[in-house]
N, C-alpha and C positions, 0 to 999 in steps of 0.2 A: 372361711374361718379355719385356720389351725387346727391340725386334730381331728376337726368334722368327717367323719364317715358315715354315708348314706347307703351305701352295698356291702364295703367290706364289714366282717367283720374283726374285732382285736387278734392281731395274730397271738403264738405261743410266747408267753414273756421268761425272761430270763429264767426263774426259779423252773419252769415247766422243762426247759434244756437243761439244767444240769441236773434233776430225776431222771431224763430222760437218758444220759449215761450213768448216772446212779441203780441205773433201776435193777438190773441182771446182774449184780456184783457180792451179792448174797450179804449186805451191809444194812443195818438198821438206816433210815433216810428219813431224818425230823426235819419237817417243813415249822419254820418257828414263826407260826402265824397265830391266828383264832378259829383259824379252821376252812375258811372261804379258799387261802390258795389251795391246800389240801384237795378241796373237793375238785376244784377246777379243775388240778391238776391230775388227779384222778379221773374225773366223768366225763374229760372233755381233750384233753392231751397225753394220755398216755393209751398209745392202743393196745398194748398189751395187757391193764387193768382188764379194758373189755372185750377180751379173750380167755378170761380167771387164769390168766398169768399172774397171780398176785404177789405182789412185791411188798416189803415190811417198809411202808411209806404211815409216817405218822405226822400228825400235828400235835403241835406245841402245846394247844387249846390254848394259849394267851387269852384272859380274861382283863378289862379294860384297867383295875387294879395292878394286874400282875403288869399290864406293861407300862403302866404310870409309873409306879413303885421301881419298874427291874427286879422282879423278885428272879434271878436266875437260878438262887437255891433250890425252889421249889421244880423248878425245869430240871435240873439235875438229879434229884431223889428220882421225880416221875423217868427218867432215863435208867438210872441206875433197876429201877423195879423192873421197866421194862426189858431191859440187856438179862435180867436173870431169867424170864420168861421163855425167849426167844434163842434161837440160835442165830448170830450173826460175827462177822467178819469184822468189823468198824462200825462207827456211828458215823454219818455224816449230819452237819447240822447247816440246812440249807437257808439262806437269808430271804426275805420278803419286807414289803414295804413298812411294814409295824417297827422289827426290829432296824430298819434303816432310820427310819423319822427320829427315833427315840435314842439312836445312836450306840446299842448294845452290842458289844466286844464281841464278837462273835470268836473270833480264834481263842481270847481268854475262855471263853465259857467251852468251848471244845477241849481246850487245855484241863481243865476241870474235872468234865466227862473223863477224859481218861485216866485223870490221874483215879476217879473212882470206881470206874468199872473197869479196867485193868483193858480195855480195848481200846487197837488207835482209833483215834478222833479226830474229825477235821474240818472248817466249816468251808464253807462256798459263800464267798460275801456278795449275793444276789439281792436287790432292790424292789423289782415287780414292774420296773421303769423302763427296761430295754427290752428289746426281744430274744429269743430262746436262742440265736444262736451265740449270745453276749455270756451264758451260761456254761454251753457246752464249751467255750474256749477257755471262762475259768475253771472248770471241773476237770477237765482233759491236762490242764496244767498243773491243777494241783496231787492230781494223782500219782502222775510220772514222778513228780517230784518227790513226792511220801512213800511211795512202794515198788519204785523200781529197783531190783537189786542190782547191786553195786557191781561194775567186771575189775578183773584185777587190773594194775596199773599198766601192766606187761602189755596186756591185750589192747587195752587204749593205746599205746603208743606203737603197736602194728597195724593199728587203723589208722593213726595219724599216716605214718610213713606207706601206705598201702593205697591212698587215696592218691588221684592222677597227679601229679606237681606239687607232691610229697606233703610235707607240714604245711604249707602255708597256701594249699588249696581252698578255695571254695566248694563245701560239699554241697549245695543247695543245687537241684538240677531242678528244670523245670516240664521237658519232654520226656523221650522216652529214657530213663536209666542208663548210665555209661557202665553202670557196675558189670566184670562177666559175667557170661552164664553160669558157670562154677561157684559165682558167689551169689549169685540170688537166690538160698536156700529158704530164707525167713523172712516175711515181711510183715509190717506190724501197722493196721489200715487203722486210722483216727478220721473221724467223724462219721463213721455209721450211726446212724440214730433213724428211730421211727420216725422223726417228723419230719427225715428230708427224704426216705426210703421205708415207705410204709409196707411193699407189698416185700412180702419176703420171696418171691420169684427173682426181685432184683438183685437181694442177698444172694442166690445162689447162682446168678450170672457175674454177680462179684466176683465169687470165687473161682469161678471155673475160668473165666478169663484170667485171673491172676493164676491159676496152675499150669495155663497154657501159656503162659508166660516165663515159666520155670522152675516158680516158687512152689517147696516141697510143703511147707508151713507157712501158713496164715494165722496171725493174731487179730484179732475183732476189739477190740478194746474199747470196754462200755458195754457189747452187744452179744459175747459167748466167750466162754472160757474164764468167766467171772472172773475175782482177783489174780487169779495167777497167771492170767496174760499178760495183767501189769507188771506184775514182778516178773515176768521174763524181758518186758521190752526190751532192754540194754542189750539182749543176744541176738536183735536181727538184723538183718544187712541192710533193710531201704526200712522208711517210713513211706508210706502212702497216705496222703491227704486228700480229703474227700471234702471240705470245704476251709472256707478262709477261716473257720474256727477254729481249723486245728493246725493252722501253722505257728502258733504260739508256742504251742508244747513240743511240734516239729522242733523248731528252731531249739527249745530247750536240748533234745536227746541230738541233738548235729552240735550244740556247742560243750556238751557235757559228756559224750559218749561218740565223739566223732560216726555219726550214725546219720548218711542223707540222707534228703526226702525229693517225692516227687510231688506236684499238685495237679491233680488230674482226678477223671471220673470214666474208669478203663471198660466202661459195657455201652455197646452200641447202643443207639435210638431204635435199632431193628430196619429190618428190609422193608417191614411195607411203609414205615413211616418216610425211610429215605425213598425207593420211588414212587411216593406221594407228591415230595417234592420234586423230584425228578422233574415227573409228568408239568409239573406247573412252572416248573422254569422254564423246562420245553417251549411251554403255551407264551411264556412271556419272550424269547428268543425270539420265534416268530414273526411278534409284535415290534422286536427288535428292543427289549427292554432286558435286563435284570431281576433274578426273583430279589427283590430284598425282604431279608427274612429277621422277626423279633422274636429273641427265644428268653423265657422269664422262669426265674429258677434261685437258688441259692448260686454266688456267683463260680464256682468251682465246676457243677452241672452244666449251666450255661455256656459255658467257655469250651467245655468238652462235646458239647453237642455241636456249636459252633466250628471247632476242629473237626470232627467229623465230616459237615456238612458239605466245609470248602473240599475238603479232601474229596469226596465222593462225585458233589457236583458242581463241575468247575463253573466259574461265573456268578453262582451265588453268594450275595452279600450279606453278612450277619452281624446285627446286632444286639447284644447282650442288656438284659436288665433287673436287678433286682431290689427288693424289700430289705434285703440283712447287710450286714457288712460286708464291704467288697475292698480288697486289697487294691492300691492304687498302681502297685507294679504290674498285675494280673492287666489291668482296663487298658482297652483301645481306646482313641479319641470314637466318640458317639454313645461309647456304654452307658448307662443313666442307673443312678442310685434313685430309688424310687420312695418318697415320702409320703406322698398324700393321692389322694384319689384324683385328683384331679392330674397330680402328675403321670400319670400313665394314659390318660386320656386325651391328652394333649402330646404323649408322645407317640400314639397310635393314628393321631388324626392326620398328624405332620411327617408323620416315615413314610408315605405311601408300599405299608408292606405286604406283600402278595400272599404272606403264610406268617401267623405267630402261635409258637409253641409257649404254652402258659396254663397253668391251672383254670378249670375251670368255670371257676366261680367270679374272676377276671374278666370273664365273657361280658359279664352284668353291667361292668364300666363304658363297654363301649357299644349299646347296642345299633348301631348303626354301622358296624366294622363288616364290608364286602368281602373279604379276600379267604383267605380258608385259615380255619382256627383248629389245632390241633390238641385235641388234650394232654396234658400232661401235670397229672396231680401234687401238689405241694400240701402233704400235710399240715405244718404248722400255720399256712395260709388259711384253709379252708377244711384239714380238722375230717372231725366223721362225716361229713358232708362231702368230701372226694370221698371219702374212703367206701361209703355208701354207696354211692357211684361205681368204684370200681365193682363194688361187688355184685351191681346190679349185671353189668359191662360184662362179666366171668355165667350169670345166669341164662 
């Protein structure tokens, strides 16, 4: 049956991604529900609520009337009360399945909010249909769009003529950055988010590899530095893309502010994880075979672990797979978009692969899998259930 899951469970749906960059941007964030996304979103996807990181995340309270009717008036006063309450930044007015079904303007009613509380407004036209990272690519775009400030035109067109084969280059890179070292002062990373990067140790190998890289400034965008790393985006030299979510808005700030981007995931797997496998390709050399190796991730992680791996140990072969969107210029021939439970189960039985790096709640699918399983937690997959884990893992 379609849809049927007997282990998994639902991953993070779209409205859960775009809180998810909403959340640390010091902005009022209306979930325009009855309450149920709210909680979810709250008690189950956002790990920083349950940290008492608390964010000004509200619901709508749609009452079964109010969303018959469309009373949107009444969603506006209750905004309007609230903005005088609080201190905040913007209103975001985040979409869910209610206002989807019923067909409610979402941008008109943001248009609304501001014209009455005097703050920008904006909405994120989310469904409850897709997954979280269908959210963070519209959020990530609509932001850049509404609050990055403008550079003058002078300076736009010495990043045209400064880019390798002048105006009519391709800035889109996809390895290591061609830009000099002289110019990689500032760089502005899209898609950091808790639910593809929950422990914050890996935040801070983010960074320390991007400074060993050259870069004097880092922008977090979404994850520190609240709005006013948005509004500086248009000042940095590279964009770094940290998943297929945010090549949307990438591609926005490279055709709008001549500003490349890389798509990479620049912090090792670590030493002992690499010879771990080492030792087991060894084992399989031997044998006169090939490790092949299955690594399951958001596809941007994937692909970077994958480069890693060939890099380190020659002979190993890897292939990529994931749950979310995956860019089709990014994929090898064998990568697998993964739909249903059964589809990973059948692509585990049939790889014959000697090591799969994967969340590990994944485990569940295949319990008869011999080879060596390497943990590697995916939030939005499995949620405070990795995350529990991990913290057992640190005890």
């Amino acid at each position: 049956m379609k849809g049927l899951r007997k282990v998994l469970t639902p991953f993070a749906p779209d409205q859960s991604g775009a809180v998810s960059v909403l959340y640390a941007l010091g902005g009022m964030v209306v979930i325009v529900d009855a309450g149920g996304c709210a909680g979810n979103i709250c008690g189950f996807d956002e790990p920083r609520w349950q940290e008492q990181e608390v964010g000004a995340i509200f619901s709508a309270g749609l009452r079964d009337m109010d969303a018959i009717l469309g009373r949107d008036d009444l969603l506006v006063r209750k905004l309007v009360s609230a903005s005088g309450r609080i201190r905040c930044s913007f209103i975001a007015l985040v979409g869910t399945p209610v206002p989807a079904v019923i067909g409610t303007d979402l941008p008109a009613l943001a248009r609304m909010v501001e014209k009455k509380t005097g703050l920008p407004s904006f909405a994120v036209s989310c469904n409850g249909l897709r997954t979280y990272d269908y959210g963070l690519e519209e959020t990530y775009a609509t932001l850049l769009k509404r609050f990055a400030e403008k550079v003058p035109e002078m300076e736009l067109k010495e990043r045209e003529l400064s880019r390798p084969g002048g105006a009519n280059a391709v800035c889109e890179t996809r390895g290591e950055s061609e830009l000099p070292p002289h110019s990689r002062r500032a760089v502005g990373v899209i898609g950091l988010t808790p639910l593809d990067f929950f422990d914050a140790a890996e935040v801070r190998r983010l960074t320390s590899a991007l400074r060993a890289e050259g870069f004097e400034e880092i922008l977090l965008y979404g994850y520190e530095g609240g709005l006013e790393a948005i509004r500086r985006s248009a000042s940095v030299s590279l964009n770094l893309v940290l998943s297929p979510a945010g090549v949307k808005a990438a591609q926005y700030m490279e055709k709008t502010y001549g500003i490349p981007y890389e798509i990479r995931w620049p912090v090792s797997l670590g030493r002992e994880t690499l010879e771990r496998l080492a030792r087991i390709s060894l084992e399989k050399a031997e044998k006169g075979q090939n490790l092949r190796i299955l690594a399951v991730h958001q596809q941007t992680v994937a692909d970077s672990w994958r480069a890693e791996i060939e890099r380190e140990i020659p002979g190993a072969e890897v292939t990529t797979a994931s749950w979310f969107m995956m860019n089709a210029s990014e994929k090898r021939p064998g990568d697998r978009a993964l739909r249903e439970e059964e589809d990973f189960s059948s692509l585990v039985s049939s790889g014959d692969f000697g090591a799969i790096l994967a969340d590990p709640l994944l485990r569940e699918l295949v319990p008869g899998y011999q080879g060596v399983w390497i943990d590697e937690g995916h939030f939005a997959v499995s949620g405070q259930r990795v995350r529990a884990g991990y913290r057992k893992a640190l005890s």
